[in-house]
N, C-alpha and C positions, 0 to 999 in steps of 0.2 A: 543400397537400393533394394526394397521389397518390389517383385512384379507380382501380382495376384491375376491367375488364369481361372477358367469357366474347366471343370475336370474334361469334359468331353473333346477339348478341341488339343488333343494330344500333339499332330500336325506345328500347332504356332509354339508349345512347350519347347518341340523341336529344333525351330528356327530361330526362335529367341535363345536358346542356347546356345548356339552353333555362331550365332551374332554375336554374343556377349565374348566368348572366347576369343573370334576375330579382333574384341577390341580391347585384348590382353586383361582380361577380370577370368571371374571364376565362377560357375555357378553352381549355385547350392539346390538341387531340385526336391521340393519337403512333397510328398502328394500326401492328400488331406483327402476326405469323404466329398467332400463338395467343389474344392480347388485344388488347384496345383499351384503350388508358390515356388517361384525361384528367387533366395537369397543372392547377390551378388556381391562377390566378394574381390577387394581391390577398390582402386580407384573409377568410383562409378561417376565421377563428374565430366568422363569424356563420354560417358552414355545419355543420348537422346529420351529425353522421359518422354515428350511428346511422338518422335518415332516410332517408340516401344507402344505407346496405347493406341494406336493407329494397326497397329495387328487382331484379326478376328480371335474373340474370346475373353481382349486382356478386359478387367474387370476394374482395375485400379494400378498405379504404379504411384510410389513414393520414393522419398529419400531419408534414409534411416538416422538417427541422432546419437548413436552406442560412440564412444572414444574406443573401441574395441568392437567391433564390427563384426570382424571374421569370425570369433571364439565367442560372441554374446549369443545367452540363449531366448532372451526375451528383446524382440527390435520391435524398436515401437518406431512409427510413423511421424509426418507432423501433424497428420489429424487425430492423433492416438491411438491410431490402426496397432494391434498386435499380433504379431506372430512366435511361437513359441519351440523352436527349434531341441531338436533330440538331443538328449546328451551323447557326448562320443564312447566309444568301448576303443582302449587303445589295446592291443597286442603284439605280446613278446612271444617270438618263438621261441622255444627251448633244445636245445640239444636232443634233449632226452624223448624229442616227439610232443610233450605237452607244450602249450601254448599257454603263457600268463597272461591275463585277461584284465587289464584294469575297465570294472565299470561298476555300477551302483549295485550291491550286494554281494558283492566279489572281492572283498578286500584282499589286496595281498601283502605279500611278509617278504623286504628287503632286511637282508640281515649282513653282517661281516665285519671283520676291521675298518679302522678308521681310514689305515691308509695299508699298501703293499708291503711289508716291512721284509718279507722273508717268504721263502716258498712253504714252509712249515710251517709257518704261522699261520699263514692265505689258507692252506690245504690241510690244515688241525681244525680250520673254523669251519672251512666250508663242507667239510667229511661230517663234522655234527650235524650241522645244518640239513645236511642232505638225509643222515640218519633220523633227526625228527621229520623229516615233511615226510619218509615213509610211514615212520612210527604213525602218525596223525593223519595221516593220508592227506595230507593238502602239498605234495610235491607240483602240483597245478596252481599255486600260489605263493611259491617261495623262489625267493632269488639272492644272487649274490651281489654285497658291494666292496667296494677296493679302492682306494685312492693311488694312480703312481704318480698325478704329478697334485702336491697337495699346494696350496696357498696358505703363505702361513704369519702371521703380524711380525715375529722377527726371522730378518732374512739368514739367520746362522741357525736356525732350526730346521730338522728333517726335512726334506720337501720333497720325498718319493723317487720312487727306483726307476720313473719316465719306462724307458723300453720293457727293459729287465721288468719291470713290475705286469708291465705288459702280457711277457710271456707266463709269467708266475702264472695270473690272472689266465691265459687262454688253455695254459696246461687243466689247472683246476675242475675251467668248465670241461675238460673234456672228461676228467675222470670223474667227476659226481654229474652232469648234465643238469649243472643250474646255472642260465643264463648271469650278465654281470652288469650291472652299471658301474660306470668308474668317470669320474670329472673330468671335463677339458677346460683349461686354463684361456689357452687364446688361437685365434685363427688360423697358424700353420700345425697346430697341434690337432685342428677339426681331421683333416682329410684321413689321416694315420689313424687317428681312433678310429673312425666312421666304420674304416673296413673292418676292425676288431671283436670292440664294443658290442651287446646287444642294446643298449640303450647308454646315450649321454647326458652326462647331469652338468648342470651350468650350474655352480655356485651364488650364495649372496654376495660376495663381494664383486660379481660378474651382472649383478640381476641386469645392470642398464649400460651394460655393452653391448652396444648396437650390433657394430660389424659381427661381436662372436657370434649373438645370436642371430644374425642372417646368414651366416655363414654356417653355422647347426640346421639350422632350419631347411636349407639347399641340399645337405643329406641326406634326407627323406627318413634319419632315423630318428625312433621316440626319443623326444626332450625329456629329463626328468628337470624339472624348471625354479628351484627355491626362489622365494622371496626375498628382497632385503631388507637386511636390518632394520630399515626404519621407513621400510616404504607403505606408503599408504596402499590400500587394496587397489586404486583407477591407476595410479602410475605401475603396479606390479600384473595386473590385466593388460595395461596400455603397452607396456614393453613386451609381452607372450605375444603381443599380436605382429612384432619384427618377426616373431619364427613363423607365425602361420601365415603370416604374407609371401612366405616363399613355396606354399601350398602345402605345408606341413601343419596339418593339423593332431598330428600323436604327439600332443603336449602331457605331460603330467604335472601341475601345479605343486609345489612341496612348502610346505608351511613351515619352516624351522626356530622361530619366534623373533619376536623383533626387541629393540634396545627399550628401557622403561626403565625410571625412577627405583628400580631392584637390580638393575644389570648391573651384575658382579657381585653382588651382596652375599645372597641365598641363592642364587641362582644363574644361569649365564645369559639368557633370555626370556623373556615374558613371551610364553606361546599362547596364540591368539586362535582358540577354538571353535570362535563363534565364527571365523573367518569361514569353517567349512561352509556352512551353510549358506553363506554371500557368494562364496564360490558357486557352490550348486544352484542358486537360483540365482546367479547371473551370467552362468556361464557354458558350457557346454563339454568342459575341460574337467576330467577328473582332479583330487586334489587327493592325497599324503601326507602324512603329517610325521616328522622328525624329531623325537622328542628327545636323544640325546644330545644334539648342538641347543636345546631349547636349557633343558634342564642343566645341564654341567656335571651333573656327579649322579654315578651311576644309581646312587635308594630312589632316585626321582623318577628317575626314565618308567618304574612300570606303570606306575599313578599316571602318566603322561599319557601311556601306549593305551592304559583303561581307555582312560578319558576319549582319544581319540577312534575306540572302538563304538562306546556307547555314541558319540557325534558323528556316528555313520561317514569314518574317513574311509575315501578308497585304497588304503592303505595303510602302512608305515615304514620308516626306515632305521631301523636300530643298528647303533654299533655292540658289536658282541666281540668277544673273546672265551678263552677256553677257560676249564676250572684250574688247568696247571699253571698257564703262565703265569711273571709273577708283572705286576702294573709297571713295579720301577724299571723292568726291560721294555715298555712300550715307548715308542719314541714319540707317537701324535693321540692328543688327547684322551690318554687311560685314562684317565679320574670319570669319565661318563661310559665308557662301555662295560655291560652289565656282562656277565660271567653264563656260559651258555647252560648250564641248570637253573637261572632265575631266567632267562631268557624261554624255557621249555614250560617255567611255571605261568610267562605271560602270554604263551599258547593255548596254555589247558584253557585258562581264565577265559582269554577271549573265544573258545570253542565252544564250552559252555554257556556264553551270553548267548552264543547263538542260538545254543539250543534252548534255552529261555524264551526269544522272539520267535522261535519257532512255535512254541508252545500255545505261546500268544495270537498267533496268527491262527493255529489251528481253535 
């Protein structure tokens, strides 16, 4: 439900508020030059439309037609009334005092093993890591990632160090100060990370589990949200909006490619680039892009991470390793993490595009 107010009668903004809340929804208050618009978010079919325009100022009230409501940035009406809501800026606090900032021109750089295999391992990748975000000065955009409990197609394959990988993981951020995202698998596994975690990542093989993600979403910590495999973009919207219906809106959409007529051939995914952009103007959610589950073997991922640079992603997330280790010691998906000197090469690259669009701008 769109409410459109007269700006001046701040008073009924108020009250309509305070009303909306009483009837368990949520309101979104946009102020505009001319109006105040409150988005409502929730089930607004227990809200009185007629009620609500019976208040001094209201201008217009409708009912919105979005399958994704809460996270849509364009609600159109039923008279084709639009309203065109902000995108969000989600924030990661960091150890180290900076704050990683997902929002449009801010891309940031997830980087780490696939999965926790060892504390020297975790702490050989995340020590480089840490050493280029000073080198390059963007330690304001880099973060760590770690799997301890990995999901995996056969059940006699690694599947992460659970606690222990945990501590690996909380030692690490202490001693470089780069926050971590790391996977939760399923619902009694939410409460234990929550408190750990700086951010939770829901997998595609999780994209349309409900409980997990209303159960992530009651956290109140940032989603990092992949798509599935083979999900259309309305059913991959339509399920973010189980986490932000528990008034978490710090989703990060993560695009890691979906199944296609080439899966497994040359590749392990078809990554779907144009997706950013359907994201961005449908939605209000930052989106990432993961190009080593998209690609499968690590000559691809930089082409991918390009690509994803020049398609104005808010992000990436790459698996990396170091130049000594060797791939046949890696237990979860070596063959796609790139080696942290070509990983430093797909920093400069993308540092320099920027300073190209800057150039352009100026």
């Amino acid at each position: 439900m769109i409410i459109e107010i007269d700006k001046e009668y701040e008073k009924t903004v108020r009250q309509i508020r305070e009303w909306i809340i009483q009837n368990d929804c949520r309101p979104d208050v946009l102020y505009g030059d001319l109006f105040t618009v409150i988005a409502v978010e929730g089930d607004a079919t227990r809200l009185d439309k007629e009620y609500i325009e019976n208040y001094p100022g209201v201008v217009r009230v409708w009912r919105i037609s979005s399958p994704y409501k809460t996270i849509s940035r364009k609600v159109i009406g039923d008279k084709h009334q639009k309203v065109e809501r902000k995108r969000m800026t989600v924030r990661i606090p960091g150890p180290d005092g900076k704050d990683r900032v997902f929002r449009d021109g801010n891309p940031i750089f997830i980087a780490g093993p696939c999965a926790v295999e060892s504390y020297d391992q975790t702490a050989s990748v995340a020590d480089a890591l840490s050493g280029l975000a000073e080198k390059y000065g963007i330690r304001h955009r880099m973060m760590l990632r770690g799997g301890v409990y990995k999901p995996r197609t056969r059940p006699w394959d690694f599947r992460g160090l659970g606690e222990e990988g945990l501590d690996i993981l909380d030692k690490v951020r202490d001693t470089t100060g780069l926050p971590y995202v790391t996977e939760v698998m399923a619902v009694d596994q939410v409460c234990g990370l929550s408190q750990r975690a700086d951010m939770l990542q829901i997998g595609t093989r999780n994209f349309q589990n409900f409980n997990l993600l209303e159960a992530a979403g009651q956290t109140g910590k940032p989603i990092l949200y992949k798509r599935g495999m083979a999900a259309p973009l309305e059913e991959w919207l339509s399920a973010a909006e189980y986490i932000a219906l528990q008034g978490n809106k710090n989703i990060i959409l993560c695009e890691r490619g979906v199944k296609s007529t080439t899966h497994g051939d040359y590749n392990r995914s078809h990554i779907d680039f144009d997706v950013i952009h359907a994201v961005r103007n449908r939605t209000i959610l930052p989106i990432v892009i993961d190009p080593s589950h998209s690609a499968g073997f690590s000559e691809l991922v930089p082409f991918q991470f390009a690509a994803a640079c020049v398609y104005q992603a808010n992000g990436t997330m790459v698996e990396v390793i170091t130049d000594k280790i060797e791939r046949k010691n890696i237990q979860c998906d070596a063959r796609q993490a790139v080696r942290i000197h070509v990983y430093e090469k797909m920093i400069q690259a993308f540092l320099d595009l920027e300073k190209i669009k800057m150039e352009f701008r100026e």
